[in-house]
LUMVO-652612 format. One record per residue: residue number from 1; residue in one letter; x, y, z of N, C-alpha, C in turn. Coordinates in pm, 1 decimal, m for minus. Each point is the difference from the previous one (the first is absolute). Layout:
BEGIN
  num  residu       nc1       nc2       nc3      cac1      cac2      cac3       cc1       cc2       cc3
  NUM       A         X         Y         Z         X         Y         Z         X         Y         Z
...
END
This chain:
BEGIN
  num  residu       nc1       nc2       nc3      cac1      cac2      cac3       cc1       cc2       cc3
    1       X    2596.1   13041.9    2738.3     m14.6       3.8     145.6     129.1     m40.2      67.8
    2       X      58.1    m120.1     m64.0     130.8     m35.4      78.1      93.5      83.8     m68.6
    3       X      17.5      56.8     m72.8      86.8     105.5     m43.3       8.7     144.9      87.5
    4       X    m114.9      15.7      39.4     m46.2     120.6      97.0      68.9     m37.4     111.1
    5       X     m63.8    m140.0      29.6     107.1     m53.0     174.2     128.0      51.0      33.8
    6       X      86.1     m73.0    m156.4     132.8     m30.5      12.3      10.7     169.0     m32.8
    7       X     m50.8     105.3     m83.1      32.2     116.1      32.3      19.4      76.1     166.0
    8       X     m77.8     m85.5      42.9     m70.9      73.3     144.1      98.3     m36.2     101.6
    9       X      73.6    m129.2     m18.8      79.1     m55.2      73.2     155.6      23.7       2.9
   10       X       9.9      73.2    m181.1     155.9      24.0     m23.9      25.0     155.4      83.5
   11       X    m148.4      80.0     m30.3      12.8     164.3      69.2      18.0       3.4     159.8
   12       X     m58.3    m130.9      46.8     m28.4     m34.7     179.9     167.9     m17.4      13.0
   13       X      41.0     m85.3     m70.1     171.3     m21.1      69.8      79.5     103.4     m56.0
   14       X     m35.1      36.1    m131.5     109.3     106.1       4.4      m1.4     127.1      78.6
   15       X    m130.8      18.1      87.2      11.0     114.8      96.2      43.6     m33.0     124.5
   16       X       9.5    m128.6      10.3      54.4     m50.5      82.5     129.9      28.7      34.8
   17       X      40.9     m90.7    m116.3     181.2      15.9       6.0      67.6     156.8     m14.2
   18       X    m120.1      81.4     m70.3      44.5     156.0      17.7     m19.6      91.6     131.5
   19       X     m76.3     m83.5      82.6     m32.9      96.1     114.3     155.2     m77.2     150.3
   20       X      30.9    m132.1     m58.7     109.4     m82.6      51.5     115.7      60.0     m10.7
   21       X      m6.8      48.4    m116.3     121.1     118.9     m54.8      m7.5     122.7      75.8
   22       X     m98.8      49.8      m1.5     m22.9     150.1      42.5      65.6     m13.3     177.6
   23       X     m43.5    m113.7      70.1     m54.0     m48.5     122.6     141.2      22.6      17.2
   24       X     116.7     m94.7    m102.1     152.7     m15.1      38.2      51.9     102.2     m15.7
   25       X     m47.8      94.4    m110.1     122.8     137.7     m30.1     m43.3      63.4     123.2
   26       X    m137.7      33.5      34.6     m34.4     108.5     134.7      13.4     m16.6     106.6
   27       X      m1.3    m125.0      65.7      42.7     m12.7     144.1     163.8     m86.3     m31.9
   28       X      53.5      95.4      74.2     129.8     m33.5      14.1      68.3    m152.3     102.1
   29       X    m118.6     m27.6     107.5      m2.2    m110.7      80.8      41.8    m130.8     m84.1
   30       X     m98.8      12.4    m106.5     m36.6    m122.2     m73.8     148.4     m37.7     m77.1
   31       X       2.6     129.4     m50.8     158.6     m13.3     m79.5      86.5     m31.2      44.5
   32       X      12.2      32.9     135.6     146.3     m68.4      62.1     m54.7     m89.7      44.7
   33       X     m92.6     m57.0      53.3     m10.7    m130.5      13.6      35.1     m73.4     m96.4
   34       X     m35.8      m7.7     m99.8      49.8    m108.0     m96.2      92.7     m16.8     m60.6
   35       X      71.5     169.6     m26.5     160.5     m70.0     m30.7      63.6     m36.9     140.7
   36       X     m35.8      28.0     118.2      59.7    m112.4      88.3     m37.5    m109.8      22.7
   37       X     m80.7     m76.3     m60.7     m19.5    m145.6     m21.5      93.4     m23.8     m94.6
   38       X      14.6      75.3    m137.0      57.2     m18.0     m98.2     160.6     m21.8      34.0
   39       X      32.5      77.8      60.6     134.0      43.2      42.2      50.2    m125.9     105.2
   40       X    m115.2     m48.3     108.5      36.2     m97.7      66.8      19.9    m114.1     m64.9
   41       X     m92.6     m40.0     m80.8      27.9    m105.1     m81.4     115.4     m45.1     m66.6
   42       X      m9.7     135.2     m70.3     181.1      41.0     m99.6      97.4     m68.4     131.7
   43       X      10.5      33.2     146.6      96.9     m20.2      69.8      22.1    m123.4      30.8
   44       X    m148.5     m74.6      21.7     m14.0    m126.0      46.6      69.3     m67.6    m169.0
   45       X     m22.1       6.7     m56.0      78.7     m81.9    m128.0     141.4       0.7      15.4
   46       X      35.3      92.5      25.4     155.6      11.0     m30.3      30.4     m18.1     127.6
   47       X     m43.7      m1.5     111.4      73.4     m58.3     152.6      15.2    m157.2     m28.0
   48       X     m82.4     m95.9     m46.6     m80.5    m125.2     m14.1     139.2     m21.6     m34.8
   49       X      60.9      34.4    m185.1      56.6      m9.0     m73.9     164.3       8.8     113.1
   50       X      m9.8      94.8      34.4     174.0     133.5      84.3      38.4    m129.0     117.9
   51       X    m154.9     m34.1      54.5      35.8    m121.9     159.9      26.4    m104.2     m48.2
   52       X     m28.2     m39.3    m124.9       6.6    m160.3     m42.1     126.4     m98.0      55.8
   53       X     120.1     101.2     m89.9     124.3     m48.1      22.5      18.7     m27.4     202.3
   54       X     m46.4     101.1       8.0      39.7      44.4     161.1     m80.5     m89.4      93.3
   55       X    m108.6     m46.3      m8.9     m55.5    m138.4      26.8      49.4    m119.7     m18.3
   56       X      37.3     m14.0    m124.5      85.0     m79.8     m15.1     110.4     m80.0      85.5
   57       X      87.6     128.3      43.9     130.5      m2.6      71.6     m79.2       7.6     119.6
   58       X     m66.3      64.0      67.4     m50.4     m64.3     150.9     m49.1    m128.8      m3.5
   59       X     m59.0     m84.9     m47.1     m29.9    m101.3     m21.3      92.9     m78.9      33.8
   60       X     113.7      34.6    m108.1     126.2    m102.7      17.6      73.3      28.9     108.8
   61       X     m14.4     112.3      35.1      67.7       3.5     158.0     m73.0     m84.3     107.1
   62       X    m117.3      56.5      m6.8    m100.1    m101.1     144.2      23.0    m140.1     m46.3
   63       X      40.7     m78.5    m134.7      31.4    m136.0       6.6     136.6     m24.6      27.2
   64       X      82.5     113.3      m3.8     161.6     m19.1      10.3      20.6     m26.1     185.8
   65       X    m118.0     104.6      52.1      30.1      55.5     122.6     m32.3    m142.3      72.3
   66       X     m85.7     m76.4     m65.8     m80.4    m114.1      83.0      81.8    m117.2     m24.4
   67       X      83.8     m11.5    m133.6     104.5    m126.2      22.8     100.4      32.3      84.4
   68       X      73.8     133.7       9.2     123.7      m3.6     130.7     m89.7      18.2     112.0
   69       X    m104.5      10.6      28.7     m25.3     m17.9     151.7     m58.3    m166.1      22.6
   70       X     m28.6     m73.0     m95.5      47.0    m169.2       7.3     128.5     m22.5      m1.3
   71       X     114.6      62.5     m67.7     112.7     m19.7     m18.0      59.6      75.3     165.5
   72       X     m46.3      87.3      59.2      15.6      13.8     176.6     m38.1    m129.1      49.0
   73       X    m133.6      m5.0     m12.7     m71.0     m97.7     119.9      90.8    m148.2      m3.0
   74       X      68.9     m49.1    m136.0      71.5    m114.8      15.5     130.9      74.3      59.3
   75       X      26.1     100.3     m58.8     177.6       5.7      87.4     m12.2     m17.1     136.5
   76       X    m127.6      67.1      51.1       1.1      15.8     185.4     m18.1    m168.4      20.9
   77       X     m75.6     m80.9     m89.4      15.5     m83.7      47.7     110.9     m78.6       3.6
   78       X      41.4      21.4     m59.1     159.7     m54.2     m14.1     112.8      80.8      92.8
   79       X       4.9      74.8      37.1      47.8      74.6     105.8     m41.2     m58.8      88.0
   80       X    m136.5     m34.0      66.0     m27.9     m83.0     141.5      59.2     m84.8       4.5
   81       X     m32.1    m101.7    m131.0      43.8    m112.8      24.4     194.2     m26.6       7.8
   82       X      64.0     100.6     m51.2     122.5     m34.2      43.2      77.2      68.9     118.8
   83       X    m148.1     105.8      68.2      13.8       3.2     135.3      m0.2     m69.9      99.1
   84       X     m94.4     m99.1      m0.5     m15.0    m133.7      34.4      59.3    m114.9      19.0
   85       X      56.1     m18.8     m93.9     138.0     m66.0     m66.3     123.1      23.1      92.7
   86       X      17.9     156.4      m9.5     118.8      75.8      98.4     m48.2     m65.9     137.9
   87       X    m124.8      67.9      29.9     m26.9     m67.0     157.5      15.7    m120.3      12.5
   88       X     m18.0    m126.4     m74.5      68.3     m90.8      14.9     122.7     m58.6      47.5
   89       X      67.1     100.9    m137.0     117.6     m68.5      24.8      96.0      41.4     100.8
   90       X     m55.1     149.5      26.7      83.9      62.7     164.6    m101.0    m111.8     116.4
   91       X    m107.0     m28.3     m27.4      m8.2     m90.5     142.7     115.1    m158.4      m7.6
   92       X      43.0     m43.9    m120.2      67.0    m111.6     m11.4     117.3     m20.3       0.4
   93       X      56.0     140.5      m8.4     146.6      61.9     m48.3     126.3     m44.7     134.7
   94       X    m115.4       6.3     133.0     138.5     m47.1      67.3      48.7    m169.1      35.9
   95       X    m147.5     m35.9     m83.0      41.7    m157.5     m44.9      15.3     m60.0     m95.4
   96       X      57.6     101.4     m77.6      70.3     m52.2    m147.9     184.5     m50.0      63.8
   97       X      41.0      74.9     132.4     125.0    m146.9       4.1      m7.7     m95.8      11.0
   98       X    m119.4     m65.7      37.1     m31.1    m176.8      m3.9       5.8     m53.4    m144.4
   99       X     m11.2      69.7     m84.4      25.8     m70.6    m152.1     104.3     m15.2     m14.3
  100       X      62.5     130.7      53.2     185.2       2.8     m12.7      44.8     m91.4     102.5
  101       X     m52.1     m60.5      75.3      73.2    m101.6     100.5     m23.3    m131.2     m30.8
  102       X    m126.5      m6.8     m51.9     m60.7    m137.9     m82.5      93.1     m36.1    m110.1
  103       X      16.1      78.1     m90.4      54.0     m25.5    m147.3     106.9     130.5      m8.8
  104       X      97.3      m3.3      82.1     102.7      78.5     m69.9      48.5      30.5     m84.4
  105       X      72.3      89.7     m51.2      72.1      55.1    m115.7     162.4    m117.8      m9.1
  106       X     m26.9      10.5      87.4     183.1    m100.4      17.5     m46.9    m122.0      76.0
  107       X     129.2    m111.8      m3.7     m65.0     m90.6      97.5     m19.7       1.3     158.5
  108       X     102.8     154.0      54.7      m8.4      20.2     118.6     m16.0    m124.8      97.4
  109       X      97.1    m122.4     m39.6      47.9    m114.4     109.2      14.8      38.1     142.5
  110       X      54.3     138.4      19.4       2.8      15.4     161.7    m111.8      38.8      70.6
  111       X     m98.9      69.4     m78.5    m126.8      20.5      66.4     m89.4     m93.6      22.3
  112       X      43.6    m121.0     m68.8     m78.2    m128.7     m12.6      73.3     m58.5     148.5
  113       X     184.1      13.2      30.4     m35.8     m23.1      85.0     m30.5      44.9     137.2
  114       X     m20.1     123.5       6.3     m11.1      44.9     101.9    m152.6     m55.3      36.2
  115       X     m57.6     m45.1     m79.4    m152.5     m52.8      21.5      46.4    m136.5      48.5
  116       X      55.2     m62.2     m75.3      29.5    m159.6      59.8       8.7      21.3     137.3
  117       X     123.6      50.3      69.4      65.8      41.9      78.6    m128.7      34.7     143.8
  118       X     m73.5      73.0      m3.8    m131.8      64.3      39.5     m95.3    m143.0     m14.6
  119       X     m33.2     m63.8     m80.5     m82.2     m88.8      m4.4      34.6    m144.3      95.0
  120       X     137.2      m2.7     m56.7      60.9    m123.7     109.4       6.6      11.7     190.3
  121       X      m2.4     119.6      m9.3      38.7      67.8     182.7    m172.7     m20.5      54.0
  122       X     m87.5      35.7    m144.1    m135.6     m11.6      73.1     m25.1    m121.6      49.5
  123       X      22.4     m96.9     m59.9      15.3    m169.9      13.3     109.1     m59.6      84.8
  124       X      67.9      97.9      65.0      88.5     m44.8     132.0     113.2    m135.4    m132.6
  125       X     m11.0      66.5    m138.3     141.0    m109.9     m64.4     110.6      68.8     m23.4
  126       X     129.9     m84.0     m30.5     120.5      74.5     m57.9      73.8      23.1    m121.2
  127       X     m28.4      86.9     m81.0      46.5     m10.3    m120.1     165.2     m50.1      m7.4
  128       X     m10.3    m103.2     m24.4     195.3     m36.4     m15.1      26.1      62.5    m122.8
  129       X     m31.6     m28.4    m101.2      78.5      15.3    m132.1     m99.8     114.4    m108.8
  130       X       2.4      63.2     m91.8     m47.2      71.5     m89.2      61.0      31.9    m154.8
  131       X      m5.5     m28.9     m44.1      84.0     m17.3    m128.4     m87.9      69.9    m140.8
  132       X      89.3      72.8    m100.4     m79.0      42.5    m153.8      76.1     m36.4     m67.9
  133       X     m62.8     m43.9     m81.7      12.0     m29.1    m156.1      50.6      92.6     m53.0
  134       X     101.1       2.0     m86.3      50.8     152.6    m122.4    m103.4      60.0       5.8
  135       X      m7.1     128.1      34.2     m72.3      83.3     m71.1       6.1     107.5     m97.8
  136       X     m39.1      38.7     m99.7      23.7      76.3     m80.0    m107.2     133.6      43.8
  137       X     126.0     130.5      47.4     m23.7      77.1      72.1      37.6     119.5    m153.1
  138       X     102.3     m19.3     m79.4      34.3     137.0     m53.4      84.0    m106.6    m144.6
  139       X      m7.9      18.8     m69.4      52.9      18.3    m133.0     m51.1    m156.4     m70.6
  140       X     128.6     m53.8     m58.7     m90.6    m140.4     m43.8      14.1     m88.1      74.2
  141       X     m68.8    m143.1     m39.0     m23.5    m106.5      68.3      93.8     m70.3      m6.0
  142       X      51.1     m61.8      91.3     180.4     m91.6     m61.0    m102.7    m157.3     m12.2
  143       X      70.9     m64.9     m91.3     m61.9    m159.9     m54.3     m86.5     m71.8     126.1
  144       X     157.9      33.7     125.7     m11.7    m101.0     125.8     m90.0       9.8      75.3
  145       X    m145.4     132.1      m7.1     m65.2      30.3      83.5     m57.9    m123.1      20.5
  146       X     m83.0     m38.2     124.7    m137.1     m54.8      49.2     m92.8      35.6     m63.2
  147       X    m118.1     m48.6     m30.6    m116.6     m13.4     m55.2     m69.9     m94.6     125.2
  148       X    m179.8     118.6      17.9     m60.5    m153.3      95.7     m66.5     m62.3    m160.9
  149       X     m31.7    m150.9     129.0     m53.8     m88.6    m120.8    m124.9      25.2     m16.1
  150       X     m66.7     107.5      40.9    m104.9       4.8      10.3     m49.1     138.0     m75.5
  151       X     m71.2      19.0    m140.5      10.0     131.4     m39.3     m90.7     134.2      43.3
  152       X      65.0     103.9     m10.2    m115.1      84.2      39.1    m156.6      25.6      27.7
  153       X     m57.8      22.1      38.4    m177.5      40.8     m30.2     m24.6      29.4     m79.4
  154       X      81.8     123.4      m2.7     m54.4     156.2     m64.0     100.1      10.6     m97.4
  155       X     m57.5       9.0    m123.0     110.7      40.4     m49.2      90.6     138.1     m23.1
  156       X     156.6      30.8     m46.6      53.6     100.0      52.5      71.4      m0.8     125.4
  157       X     m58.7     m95.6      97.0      44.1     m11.6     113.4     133.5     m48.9     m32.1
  158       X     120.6      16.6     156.5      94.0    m100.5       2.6      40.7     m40.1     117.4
  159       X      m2.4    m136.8      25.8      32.2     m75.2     140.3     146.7     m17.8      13.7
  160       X      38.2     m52.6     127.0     132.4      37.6      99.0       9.1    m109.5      63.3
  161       X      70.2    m114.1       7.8       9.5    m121.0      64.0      15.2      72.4     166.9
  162       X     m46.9     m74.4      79.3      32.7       0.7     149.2     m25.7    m125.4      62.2
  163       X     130.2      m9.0     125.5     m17.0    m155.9      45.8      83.5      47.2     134.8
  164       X    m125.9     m84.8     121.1      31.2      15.8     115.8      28.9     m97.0     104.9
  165       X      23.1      m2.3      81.4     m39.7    m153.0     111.9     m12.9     131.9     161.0
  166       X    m104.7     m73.2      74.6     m36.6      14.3     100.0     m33.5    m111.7      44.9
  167       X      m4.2      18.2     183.3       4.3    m107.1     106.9     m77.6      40.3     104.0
  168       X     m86.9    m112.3      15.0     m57.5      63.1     125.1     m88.1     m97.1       8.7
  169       X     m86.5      m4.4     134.7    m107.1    m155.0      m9.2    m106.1      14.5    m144.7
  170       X     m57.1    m130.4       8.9     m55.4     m30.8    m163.2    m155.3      63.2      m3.8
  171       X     m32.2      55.0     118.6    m141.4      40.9     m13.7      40.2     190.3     m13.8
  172       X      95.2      21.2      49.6      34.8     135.2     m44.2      34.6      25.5    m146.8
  173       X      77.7    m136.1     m15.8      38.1      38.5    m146.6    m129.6     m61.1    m100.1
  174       X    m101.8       6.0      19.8    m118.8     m67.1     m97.0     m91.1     150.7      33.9
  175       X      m3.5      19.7      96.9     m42.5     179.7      m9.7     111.3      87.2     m64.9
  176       X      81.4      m3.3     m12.0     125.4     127.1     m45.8     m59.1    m105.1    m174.7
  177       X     m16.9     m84.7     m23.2     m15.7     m35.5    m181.7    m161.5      55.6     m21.3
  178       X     m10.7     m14.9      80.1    m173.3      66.8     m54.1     m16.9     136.4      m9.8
  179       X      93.4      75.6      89.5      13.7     161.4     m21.8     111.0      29.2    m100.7
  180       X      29.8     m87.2     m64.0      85.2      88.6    m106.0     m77.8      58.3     m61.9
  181       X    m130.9     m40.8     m95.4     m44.1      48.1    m108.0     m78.0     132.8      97.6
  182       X      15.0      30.0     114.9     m52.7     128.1      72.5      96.6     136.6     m34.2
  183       X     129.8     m44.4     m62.9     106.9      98.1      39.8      m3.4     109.3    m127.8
  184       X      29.5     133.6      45.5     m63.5      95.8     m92.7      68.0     m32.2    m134.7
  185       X     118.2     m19.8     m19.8      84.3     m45.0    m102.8     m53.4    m132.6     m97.4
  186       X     m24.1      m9.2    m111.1     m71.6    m114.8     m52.5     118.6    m121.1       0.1
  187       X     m19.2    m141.8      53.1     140.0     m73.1      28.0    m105.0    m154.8     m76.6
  188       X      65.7     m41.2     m95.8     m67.3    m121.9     m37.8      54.3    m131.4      43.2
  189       X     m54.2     m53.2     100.9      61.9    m136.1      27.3     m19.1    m140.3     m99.6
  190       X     180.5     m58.8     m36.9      42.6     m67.1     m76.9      m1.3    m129.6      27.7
  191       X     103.7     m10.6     138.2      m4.5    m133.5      57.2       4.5      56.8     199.2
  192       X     m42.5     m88.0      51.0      39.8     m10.4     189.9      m6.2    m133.6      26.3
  193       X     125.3     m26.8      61.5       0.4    m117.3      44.0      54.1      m9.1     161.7
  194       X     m46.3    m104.6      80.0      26.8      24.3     102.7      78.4     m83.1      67.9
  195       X     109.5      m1.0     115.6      94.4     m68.6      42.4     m26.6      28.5     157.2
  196       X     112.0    m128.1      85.7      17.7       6.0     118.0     157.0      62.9      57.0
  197       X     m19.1      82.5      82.7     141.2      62.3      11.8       4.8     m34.1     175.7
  198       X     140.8      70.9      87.0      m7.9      m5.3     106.7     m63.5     191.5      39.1
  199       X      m4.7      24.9     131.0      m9.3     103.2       4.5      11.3     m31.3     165.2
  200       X     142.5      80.7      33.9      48.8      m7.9     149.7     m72.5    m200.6      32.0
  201       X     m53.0      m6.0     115.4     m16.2    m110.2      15.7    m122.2     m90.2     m52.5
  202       X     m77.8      78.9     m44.0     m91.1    m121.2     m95.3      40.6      63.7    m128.3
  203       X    m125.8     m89.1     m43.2      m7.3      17.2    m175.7     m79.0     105.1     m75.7
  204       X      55.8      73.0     m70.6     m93.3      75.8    m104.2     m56.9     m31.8    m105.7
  205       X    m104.4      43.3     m71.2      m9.4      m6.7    m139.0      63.6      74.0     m99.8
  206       X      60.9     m16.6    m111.2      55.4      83.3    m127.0     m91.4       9.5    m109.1
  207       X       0.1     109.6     m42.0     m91.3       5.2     m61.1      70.0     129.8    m105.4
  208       X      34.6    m101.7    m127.9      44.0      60.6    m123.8     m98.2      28.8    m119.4
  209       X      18.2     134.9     m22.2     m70.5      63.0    m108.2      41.0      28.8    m115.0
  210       X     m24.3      11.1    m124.5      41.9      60.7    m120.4    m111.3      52.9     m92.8
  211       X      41.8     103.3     m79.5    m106.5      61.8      21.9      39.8     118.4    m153.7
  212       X    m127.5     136.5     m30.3      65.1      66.5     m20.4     m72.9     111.7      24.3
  213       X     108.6     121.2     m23.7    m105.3     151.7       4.7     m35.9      43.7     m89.6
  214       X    m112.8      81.7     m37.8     m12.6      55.0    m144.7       5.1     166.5      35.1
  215       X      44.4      68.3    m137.7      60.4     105.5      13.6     m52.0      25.3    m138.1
  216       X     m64.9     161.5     m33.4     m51.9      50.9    m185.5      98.0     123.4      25.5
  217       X     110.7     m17.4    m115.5      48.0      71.5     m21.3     m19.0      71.3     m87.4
  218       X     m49.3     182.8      23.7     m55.3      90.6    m105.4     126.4      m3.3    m114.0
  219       X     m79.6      m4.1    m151.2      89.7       6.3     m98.4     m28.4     105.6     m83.7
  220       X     109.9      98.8      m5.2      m1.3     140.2     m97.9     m91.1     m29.8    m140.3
END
């Protein structure tokens, strides 16, 4: 009986698969349908395989492309910021001669006194006397120079003895000592001492200074 089945069942599929056959050789639809599955497939393998490499290299581009456009976004920022910088320093630029008048390149003694000079007239006093110390302006230092006793701040710097006397009443000259350290030129006071002089028919005060200027001379 089960021998009959499995007879019954081998004749059921094999007319099957023969009428599947018949079905594919006679309609022509069927046939090209399936070698164009076949055929697509075939293509899809070997595109998969052909793009690999080529995926690849886009890949590494969209990560190449994304570090120089971080490698932009810091340059611009760095571009602002030394735009910024510029705007600065053109708003400060026409008061960068106050450094140069503060701390000269040289000791520039006469510009120091043309300030004395200006400072004393404000105070209704008279500069009598003005005097410098050697200065070493150009080549070497000879033994005999002056030295103040007092050493620089800063170092690099180099100071310039100066020594003055002015006359004039004692409350003018106690305002003209309190505006020195006002004067654009940096002037370090050493010693002031003060005396009685004549002046036409009364008396003046004297009032002697020593002192020095400081001066940074740029070195090659």
């Amino acid at each position: 009986m089960s021998r009959l089945s499995y007879r019954e069942q081998y004749a059921k599929y094999s007319r099957y698969f023969q009428n599947l056959r018949q079905v594919y050789e006679q309609k022509a639809e069927v046939k090209e349908s399936i070698e164009l599955l076949l055929t697509f497939l075939t293509i899809s393998f070997f595109i998969v395989f052909a793009l690999r490499p080529t995926i690849n290299t886009i890949t590494e581009l969209i990560s190449s492309i994304n570090s120089q456009k971080e490698i932009q976004n810091k340059l611009e920022t760095k571009l602002s910021d030394l735009s910024r910088a510029r705007q600065g320093y053109t708003q400060q630029e026409k008061r960068l001669f106050l450094v140069d008048q503060a701390l000269p390149r040289d000791p520039a003694p006469d510009f120091f006194l043309r300030q004395l000079e200006g400072l004393a007239a404000t105070h209704n006093l008279n500069l009598k006397s003005f005097s410098v110390g050697e200065s070493l302006l150009y080549g070497q230092a000879p033994k005999e120079i002056k030295e103040p006793r007092n050493k620089p701040l800063v170092a690099g710097t180099k100071q310039t003895v100066i020594a003055f006397i002015i006359n004039g009443s004692f409350e003018n000259a106690m305002e003209f000592l309190q505006d020195l350290e006002n004067l654009r030129q940096i002037f370090t006071v050493e010693t002031f001492s003060f005396g009685s002089g004549k002046a036409g028919s009364g008396n003046s005060t004297i009032l002697t200074i020593s002192g020095a200027i400081t001066n940074y001379p740029l070195t090659k």
